[in-house]
N, CA, C and O of each residue as an XYZ file, in Angstrom:
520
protein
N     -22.470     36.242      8.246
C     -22.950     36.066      6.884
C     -22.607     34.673      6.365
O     -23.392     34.256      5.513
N     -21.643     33.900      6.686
C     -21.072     33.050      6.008
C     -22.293     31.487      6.925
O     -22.519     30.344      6.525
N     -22.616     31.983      7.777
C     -23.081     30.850      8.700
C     -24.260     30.625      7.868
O     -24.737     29.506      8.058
N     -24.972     31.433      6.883
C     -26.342     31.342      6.398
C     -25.828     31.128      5.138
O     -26.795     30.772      4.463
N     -24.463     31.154      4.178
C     -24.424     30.826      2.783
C     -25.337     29.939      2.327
O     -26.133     30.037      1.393
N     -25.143     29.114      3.046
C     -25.867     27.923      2.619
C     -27.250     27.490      2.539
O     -27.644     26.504      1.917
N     -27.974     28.313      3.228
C     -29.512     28.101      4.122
C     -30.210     27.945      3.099
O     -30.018     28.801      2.236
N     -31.100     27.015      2.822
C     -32.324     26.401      2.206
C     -31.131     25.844      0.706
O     -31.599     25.855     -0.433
N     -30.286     25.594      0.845
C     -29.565     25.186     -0.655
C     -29.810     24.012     -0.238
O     -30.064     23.735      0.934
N     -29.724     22.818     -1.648
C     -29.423     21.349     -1.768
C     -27.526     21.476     -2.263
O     -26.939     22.411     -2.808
N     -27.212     20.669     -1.983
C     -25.710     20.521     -2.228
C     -25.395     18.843     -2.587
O     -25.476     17.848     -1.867
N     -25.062     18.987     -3.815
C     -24.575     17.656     -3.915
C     -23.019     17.375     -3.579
O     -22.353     18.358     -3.904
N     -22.133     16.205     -2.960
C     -20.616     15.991     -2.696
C     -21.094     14.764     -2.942
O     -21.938     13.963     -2.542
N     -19.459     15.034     -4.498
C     -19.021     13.655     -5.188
C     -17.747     13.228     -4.811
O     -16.838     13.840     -5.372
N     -17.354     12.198     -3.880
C     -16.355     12.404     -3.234
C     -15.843     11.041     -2.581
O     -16.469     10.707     -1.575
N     -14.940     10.306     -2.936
C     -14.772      8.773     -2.295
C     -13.794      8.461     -1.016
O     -13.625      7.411     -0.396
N     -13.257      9.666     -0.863
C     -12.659      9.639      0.526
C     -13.340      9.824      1.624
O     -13.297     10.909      2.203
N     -13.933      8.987      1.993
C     -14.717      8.832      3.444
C     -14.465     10.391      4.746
O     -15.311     11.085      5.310
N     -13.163     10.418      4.791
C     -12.841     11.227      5.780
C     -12.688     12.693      4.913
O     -12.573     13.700      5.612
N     -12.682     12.830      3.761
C     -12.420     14.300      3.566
C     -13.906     14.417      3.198
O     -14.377     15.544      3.350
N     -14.686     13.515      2.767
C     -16.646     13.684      2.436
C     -16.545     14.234      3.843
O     -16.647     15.460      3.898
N     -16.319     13.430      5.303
C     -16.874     13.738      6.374
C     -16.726     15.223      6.476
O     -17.725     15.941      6.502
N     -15.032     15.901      6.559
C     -14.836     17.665      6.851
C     -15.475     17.853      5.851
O     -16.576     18.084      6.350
N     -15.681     17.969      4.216
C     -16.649     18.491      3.655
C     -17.878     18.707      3.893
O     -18.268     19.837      3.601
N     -18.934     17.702      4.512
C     -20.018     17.900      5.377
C     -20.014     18.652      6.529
O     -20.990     19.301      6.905
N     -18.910     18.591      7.134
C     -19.080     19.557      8.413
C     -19.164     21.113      7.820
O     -20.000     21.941      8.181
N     -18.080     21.337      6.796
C     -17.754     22.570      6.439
C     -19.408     22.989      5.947
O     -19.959     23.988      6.408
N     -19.934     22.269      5.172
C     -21.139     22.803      4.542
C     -22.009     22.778      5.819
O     -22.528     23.890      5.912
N     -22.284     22.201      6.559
C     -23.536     21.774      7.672
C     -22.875     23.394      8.564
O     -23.776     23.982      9.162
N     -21.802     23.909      8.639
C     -20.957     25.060      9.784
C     -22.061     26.513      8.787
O     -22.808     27.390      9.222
N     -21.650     26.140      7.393
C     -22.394     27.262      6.636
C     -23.634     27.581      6.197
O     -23.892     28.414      5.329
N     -24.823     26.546      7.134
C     -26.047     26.483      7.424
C     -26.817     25.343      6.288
O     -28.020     25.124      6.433
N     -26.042     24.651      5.170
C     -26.771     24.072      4.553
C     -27.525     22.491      5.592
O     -26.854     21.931      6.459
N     -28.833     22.094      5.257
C     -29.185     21.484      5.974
C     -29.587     19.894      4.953
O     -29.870     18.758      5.334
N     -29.461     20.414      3.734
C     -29.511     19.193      2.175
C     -28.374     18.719      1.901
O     -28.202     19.174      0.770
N     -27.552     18.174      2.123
C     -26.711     17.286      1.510
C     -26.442     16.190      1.140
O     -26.441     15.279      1.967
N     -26.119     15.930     -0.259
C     -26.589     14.468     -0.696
C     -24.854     14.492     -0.844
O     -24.102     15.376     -1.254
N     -24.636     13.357     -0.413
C     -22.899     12.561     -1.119
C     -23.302     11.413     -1.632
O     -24.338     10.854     -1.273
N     -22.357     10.884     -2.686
C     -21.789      9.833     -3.899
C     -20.593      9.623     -3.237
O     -19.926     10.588     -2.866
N     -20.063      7.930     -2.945
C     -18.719      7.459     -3.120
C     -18.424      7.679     -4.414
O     -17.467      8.436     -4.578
N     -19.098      7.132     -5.688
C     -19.033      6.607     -7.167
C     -19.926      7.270     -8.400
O     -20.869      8.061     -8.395
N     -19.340      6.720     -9.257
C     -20.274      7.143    -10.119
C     -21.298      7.083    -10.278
O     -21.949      8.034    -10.712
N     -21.783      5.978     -9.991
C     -22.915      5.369    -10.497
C     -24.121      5.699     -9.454
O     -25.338      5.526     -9.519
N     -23.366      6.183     -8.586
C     -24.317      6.786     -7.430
C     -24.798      8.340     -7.520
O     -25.900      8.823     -7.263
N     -23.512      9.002     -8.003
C     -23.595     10.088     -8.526
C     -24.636     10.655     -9.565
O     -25.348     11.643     -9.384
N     -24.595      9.785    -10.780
C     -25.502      9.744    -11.422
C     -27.147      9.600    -11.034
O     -28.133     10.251    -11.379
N     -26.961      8.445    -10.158
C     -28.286      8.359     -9.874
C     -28.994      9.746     -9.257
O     -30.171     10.057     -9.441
N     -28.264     10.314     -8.682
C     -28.576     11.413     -6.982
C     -29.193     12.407     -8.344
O     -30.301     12.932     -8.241
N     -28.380     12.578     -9.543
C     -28.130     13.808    -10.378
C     -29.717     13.442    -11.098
O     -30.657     14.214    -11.284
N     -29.639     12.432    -11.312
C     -30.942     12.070    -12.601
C     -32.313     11.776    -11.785
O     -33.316     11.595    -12.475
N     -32.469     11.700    -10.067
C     -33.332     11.763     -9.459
C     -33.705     12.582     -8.683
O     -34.824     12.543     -8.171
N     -32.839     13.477     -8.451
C     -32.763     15.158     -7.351
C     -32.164     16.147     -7.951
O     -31.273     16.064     -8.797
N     -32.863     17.495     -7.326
C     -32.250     18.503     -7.623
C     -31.362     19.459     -6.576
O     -31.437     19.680     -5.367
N     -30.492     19.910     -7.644
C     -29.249     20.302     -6.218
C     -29.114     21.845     -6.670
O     -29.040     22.073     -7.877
N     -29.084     22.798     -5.849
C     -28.477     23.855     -6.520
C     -26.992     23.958     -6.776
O     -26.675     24.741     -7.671
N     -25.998     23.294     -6.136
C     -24.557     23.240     -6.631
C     -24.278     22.341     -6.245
O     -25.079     21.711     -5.555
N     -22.966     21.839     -6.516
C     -22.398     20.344     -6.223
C     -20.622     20.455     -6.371
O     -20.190     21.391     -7.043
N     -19.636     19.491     -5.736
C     -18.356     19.559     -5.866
C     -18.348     18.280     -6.266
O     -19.128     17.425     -5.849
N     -17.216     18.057     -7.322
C     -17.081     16.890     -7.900
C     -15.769     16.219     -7.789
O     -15.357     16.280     -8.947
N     -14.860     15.611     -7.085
C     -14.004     14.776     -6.709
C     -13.600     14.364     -8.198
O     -14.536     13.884     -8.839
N     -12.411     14.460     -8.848
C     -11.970     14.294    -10.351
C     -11.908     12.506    -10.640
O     -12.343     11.704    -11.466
N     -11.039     12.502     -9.336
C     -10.826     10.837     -9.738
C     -11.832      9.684     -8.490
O     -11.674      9.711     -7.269
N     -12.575      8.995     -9.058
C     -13.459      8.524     -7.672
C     -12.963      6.798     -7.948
O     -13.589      5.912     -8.530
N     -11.581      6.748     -7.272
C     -11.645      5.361     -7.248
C     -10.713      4.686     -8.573
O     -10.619      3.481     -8.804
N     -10.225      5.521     -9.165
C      -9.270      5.149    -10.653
C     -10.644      5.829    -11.356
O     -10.437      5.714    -12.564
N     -11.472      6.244    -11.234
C     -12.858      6.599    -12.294
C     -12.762      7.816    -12.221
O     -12.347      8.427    -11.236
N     -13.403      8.642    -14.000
C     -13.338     10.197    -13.573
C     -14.697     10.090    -13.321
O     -15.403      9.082    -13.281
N     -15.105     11.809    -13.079
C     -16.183     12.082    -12.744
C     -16.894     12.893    -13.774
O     -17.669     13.824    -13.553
N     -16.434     12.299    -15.211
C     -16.824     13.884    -15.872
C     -17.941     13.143    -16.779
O     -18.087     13.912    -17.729
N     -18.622     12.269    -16.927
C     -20.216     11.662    -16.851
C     -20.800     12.522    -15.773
O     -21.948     12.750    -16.157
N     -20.660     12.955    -14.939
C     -21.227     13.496    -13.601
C     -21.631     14.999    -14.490
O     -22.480     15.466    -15.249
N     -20.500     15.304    -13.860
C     -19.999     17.070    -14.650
C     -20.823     16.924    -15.697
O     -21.439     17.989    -15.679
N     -21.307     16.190    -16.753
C     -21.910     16.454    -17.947
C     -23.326     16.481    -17.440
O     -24.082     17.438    -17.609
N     -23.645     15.345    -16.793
C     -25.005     15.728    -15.651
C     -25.536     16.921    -15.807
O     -26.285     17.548    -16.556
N     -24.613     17.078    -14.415
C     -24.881     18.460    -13.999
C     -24.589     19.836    -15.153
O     -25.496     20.629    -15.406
N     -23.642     19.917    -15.578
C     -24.333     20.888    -16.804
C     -25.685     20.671    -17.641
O     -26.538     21.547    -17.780
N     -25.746     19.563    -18.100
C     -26.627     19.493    -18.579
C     -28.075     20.020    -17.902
O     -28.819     20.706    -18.602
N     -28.475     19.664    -16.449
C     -29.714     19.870    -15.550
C     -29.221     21.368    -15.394
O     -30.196     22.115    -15.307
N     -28.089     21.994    -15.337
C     -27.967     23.904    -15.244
C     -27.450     23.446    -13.868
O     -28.122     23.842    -12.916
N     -26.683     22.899    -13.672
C     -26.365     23.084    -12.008
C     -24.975     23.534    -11.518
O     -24.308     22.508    -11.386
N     -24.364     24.446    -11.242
C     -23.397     25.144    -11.311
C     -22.537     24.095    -10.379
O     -23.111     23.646     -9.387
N     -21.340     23.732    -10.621
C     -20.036     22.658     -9.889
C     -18.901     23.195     -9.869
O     -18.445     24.150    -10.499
N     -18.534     22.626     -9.224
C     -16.662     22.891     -8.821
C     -16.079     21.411     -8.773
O     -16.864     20.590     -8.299
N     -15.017     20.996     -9.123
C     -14.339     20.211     -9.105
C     -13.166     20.074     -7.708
O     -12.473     21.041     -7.389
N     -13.108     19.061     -7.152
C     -12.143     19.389     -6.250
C     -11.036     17.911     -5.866
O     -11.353     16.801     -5.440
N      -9.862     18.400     -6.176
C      -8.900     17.564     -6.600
C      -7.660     18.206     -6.093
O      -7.270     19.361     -5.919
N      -7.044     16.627     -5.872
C      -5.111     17.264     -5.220
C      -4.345     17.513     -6.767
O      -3.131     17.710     -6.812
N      -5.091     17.484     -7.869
C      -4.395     17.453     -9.579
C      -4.137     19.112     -9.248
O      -3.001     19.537     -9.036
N      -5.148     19.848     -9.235
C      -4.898     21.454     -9.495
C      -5.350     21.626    -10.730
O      -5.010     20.849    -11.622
N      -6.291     22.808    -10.988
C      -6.485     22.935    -12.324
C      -6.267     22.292    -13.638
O      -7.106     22.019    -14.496
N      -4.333     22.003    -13.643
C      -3.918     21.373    -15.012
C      -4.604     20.189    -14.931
O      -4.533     19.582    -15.999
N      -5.443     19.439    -13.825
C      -5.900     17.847    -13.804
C      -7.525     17.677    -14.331
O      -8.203     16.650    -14.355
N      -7.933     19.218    -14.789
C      -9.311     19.221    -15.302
C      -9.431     18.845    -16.909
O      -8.491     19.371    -17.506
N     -10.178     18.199    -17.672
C     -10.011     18.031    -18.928
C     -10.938     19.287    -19.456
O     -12.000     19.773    -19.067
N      -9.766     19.663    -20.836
C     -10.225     20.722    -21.142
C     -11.646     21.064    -21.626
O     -11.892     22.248    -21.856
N     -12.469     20.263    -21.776
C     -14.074     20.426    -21.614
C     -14.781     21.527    -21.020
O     -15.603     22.424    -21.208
N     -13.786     20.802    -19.956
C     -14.619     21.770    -18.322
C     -13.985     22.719    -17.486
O     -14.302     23.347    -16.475
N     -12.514     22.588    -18.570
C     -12.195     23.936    -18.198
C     -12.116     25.071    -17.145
O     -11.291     25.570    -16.379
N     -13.833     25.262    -17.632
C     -13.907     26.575    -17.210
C     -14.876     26.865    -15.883
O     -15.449     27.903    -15.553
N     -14.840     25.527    -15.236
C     -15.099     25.255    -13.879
C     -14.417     26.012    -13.214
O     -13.643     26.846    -13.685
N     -14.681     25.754    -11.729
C     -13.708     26.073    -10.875
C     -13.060     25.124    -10.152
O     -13.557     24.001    -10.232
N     -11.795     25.281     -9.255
C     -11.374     24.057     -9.026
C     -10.698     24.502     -7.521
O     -10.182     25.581     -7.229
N     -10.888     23.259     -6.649
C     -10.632     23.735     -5.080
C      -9.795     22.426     -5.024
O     -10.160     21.262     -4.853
N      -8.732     22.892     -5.194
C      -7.201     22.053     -4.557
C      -7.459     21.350     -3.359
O      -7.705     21.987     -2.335
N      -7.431     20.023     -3.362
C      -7.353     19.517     -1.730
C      -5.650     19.816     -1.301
O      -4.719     20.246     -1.982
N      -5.700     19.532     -0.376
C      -6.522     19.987      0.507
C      -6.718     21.682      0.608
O      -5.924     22.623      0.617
N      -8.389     21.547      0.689
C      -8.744     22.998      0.592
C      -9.525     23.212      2.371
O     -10.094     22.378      3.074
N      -9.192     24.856      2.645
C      -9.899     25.333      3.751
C     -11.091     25.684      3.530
O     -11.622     25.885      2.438
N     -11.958     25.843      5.560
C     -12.867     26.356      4.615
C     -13.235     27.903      3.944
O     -14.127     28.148      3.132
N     -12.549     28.571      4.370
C     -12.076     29.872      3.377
C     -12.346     29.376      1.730
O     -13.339     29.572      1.030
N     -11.199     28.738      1.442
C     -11.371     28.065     -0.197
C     -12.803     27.555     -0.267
O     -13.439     28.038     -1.205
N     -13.225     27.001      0.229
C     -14.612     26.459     -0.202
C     -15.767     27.722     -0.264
O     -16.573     27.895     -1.178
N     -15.629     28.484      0.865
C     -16.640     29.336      0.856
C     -16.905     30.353     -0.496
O     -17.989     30.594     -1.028
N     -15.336     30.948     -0.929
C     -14.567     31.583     -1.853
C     -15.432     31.040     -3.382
O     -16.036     31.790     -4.148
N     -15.279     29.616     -3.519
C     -16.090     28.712     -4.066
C     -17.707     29.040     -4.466
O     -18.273     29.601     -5.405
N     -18.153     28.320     -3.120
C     -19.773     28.253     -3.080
C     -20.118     29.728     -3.449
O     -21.116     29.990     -4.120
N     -19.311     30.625     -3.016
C     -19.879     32.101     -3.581
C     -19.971     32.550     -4.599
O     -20.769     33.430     -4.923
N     -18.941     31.872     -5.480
C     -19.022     32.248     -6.881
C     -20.344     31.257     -7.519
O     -20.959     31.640     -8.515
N     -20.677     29.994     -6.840
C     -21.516     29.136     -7.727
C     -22.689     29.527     -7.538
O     -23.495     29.637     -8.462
N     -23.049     29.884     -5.903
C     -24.371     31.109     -6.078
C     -24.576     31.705     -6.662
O     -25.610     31.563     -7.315
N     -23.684     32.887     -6.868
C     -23.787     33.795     -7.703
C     -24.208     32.999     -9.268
O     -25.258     33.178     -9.885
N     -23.196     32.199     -9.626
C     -24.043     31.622    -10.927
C     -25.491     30.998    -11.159
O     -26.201     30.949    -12.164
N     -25.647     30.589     -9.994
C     -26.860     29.526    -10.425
C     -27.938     31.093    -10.077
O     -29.080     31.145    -10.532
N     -27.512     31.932     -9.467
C     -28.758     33.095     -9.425
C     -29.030     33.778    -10.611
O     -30.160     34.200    -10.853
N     -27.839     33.959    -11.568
C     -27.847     34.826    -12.491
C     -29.106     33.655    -13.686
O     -29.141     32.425    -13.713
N     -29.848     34.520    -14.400
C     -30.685     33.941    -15.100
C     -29.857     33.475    -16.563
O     -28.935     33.969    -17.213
N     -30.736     32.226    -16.699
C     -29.781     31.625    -18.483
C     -30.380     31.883    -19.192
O     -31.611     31.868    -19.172
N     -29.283     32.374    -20.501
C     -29.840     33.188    -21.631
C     -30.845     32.059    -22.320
O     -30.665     30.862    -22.096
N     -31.907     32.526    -23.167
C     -32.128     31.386    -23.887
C     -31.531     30.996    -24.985
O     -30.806     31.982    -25.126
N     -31.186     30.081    -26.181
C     -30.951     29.796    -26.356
C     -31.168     29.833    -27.984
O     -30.552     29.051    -28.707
C-alpha cells in the first residue's frame, strides 16, 4: 500500500540541504510519486507555487538564514495541504501555522509516510465554502 501513496500526486520539496532534498526524493520516488518539484530558496519556491500545481508540499522552516513562511502563505492560500520539516520541532513553527504538521529532521520514512497520509487525507476532504 505504501509503494502507491504517492501515485499520480505532484509534490512540492522546499528544502536547501542538497543531501537531505536528495533522501527526501528517494523516500517520495520509493512511495510511487513520479512529480516532484524541489526549491533550494525562496524565491524559487514561490515561483514553482505561483506557476504549478502540487497536491502537497514539505516546507524546510529555515532555507539559508530565510523563513519559509511567504511559501506556507502560498500554499494555503492556492488550498494546498503542507508540512513543515525542521530540526526546531514544533516549538520552531510561528504561531500562524501552527496548526500544520511538523516532521522533525531528521525524520524516517515511517515519519514521512505518517505525514503524507494525513495531507491526503486533507487535500481529499472537500472545502467548506466560505
Amino acid at each position: 500500500m505504501d509503494k502507491l501513496l504517492l501515485s499520480g500526486k505532484r509534490v512540492l520539496v522546499v528544502e536547501d540541504e542538497m543531501l537531505v532534498l536528495m533522501a527526501i526524493e528517494d523516500m517520495l520516488t520509493d512511495l510511487g510519486c513520479t512529480s516532484i518539484s524541489v526549491a533550494g530558496n525562496l524565491d524559487k519556491a514561490l515561483d514553482l507555487i505561483a506557476t504549478e500545481k502540487f497536491d502537497l508540499a514539505t516546507l524546510d522552516i529555515n532555507l539559508n538564514g530565510q523563513g519559509s513562511y511567504p511559501a506556507a502563505k502560498a500554499l494555503s492560500d492556492a488550498g494546498v495541504p503542507f508540512a513543515f520539516s525542521t530540526g526546531y520541532g514544533a516549538q520552531g513553527v510561528d504561531e500562524e501555522f501552527g496548526r500544520h504538521l511538523v516532521l522533525n529532521k531528521p525524520y524516517s520514512n515511517r515519519n514521512l509516510i505518517d505525514v503524507l497520509t494525513v495531507l491526503l487525507a486533507e487535500s481529499a476532504s472537500p472545502q467548506l465554502a466560505a
